[in-house]
C-alpha positions, 0 to 999 in steps of 0.5 A: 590089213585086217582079215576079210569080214573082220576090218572096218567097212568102207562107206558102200559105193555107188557103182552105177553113179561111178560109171556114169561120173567115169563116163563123164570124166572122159567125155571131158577130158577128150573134148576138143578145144579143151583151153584149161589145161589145170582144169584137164589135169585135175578132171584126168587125175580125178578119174584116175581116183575114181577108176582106183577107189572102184577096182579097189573096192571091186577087189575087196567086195571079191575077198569078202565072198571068198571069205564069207565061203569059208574058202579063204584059208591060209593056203589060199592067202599064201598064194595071193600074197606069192604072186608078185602082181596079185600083191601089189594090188591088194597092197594099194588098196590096204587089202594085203593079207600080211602086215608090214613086218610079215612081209620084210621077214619073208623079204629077207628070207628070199635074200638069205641064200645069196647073203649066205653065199657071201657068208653073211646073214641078215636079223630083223631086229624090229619094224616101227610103227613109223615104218622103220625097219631096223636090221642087223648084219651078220658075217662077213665076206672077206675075199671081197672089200665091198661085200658089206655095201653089196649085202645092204643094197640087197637087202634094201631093194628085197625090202623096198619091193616087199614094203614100199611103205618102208620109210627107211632102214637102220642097221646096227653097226658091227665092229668092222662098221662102226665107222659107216654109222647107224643109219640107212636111209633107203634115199641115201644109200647110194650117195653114203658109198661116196662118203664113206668109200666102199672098203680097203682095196678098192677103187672108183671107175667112171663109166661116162656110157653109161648115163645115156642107158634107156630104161629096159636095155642093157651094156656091156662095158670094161673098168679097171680090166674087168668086164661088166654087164650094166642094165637099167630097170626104171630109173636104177641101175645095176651093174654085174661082172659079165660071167653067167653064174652057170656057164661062165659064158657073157652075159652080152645081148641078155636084156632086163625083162619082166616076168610073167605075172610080175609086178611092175619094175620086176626084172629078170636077165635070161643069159642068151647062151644057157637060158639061166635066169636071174633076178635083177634087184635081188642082187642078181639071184639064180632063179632056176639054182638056189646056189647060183647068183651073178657077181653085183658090184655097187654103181654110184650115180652122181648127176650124168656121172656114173662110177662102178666100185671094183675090189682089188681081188677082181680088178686086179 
């Protein structure tokens, strides 16, 4: 957005006519008898605009006094934008303070860490106006065939969290991955695992218990004579071999949660055993040790079919 006191005003709102226009609209939407269900729909999503435009502009209202203050500094915005909640909203209203490409960079700067554990990096090569990001992977991690797919499936869910504006995600093939081709829809990622398969050395395994996870639980499961541990968040699943990252102990009874403060679809895992803390779509994350993650592995969902992809080194 444009910095507070300096973007375009929007037309001034009529609080009081909002109010009562918020008032009337529930007044008819919980009406008993009420036999026009379009008309019912189209009153309740109304009032959703309504009750949106008015925090929306309650928000911005809020940003311009502490502006006009002199108390909105760098620091301050900072502080805003790191608090995943505070983001989110100021990010649906077009109040952010950091443009699109300000927030994939600080994206992938929180991912690095994991990508270096894996021996690989990530370069933003450029954000279009479209909303194209294009990226450029870097390293490798050989002990693991399908480090490349895990690495991307980081990236895109740090992007997509960021950014969600994001339309999709290109990433300059290397060498080694010249046969996956260039582009990345953020849609298609999963489904061009199938397509392309996930490396050398590696296999599919059906997991059919799977497809009836719930939102917000978790399972273990084996596959291949390795152990798993499979949460969903949402409608998205994400699947890790069941050792704790700190205590090497499973990670059994550990359900997906929402932090405190964070915004919706956030999900950390807290192992039930030493209490470490990991962040679920940051491709399992230490939270509490910068060095520590869990081991993802990529999950392929086709219909009520699920598959999980195992290296030979960790299947074997």
């Amino acid at each position: 957005m444009a910095h507070p006191g300096t973007h375009e005003a929007h037309p001034p709102t009529d609080l009081r006519g909002t109010g009562e226009r918020i008032d009337a609209l529930i007044e008819a939407v919980s009406a008993p008898g009420q036999a026009n269900a379009h008309r019912a729909r189209e009153r309740a999503e109304e009032l959703v605009r309504v009750v949106t435009d008015l925090y929306g502009t309650g928000l911005e209202r809020l940003l311009e006094i502490v502006y006009d203050s002199g108390r909105l500094d760098d620091e301050l915005l900072g502080l805003l934008a790191a608090d995943d909640l505070v983001a989110s909203l100021l990010m649906v209203h077009g109040l952010h303070p950091y443009d699109v490409r300000t927030r994939v960079e600080q994206a992938l700067e929180s991912v690095r860490p994991y990508l270096g554990s894996h021996g690989g990096d990530v370069e933003l090569v450029e954000v279009t106006d479209g909303g194209v990001v294009r990226l450029r992977l870097l390293g490798s991690c050989e002990s693991c065939p399908s480090s490349s797919v895990t690495l991307e499936l980081a990236v895109r869910d740090a992007v997509e969290a960021a950014a969600p504006e994001v339309t999709s995600i290109e990433v300059d093939a290397s060498a080694e991955d010249e046969a996956h081709g260039p582009l990345i829809p953020v849609d298609a990622l999963r489904t061009r695992l199938d397509a392309q398969g996930v490396g050398a050395g590696t296999s599919w395994h059906t997991l059919p218990a799977l497809a009836g996870l719930t939102p917000g639980t978790a399972t273990t499961a084996t596959a291949g004579g390795t152990a798993l541990f499979v949460c969903k968040v949402g409608r998205d699943l994400f699947a890790f071999r069941d050792v704790c990252a700190r205590c090497a102990s499973s990670l059994d009874a550990a359900v997906p949660e929402r932090r405190l403060g964070g915004a919706v679809g956030d999900a950390v895992l807290t192992c039930p055993r030493c209490s470490a803390h990991y962040d679920v779509r940051r491709a399992g994350a230490c939270l509490d040790v910068a060095d520590l993650h869990l081991d993802p592995l990529p999950l392929l969902v086709d219909g009520a079919d699920v598959s999980v992809a195992l290296p030979a080194a960790v299947s074997a």
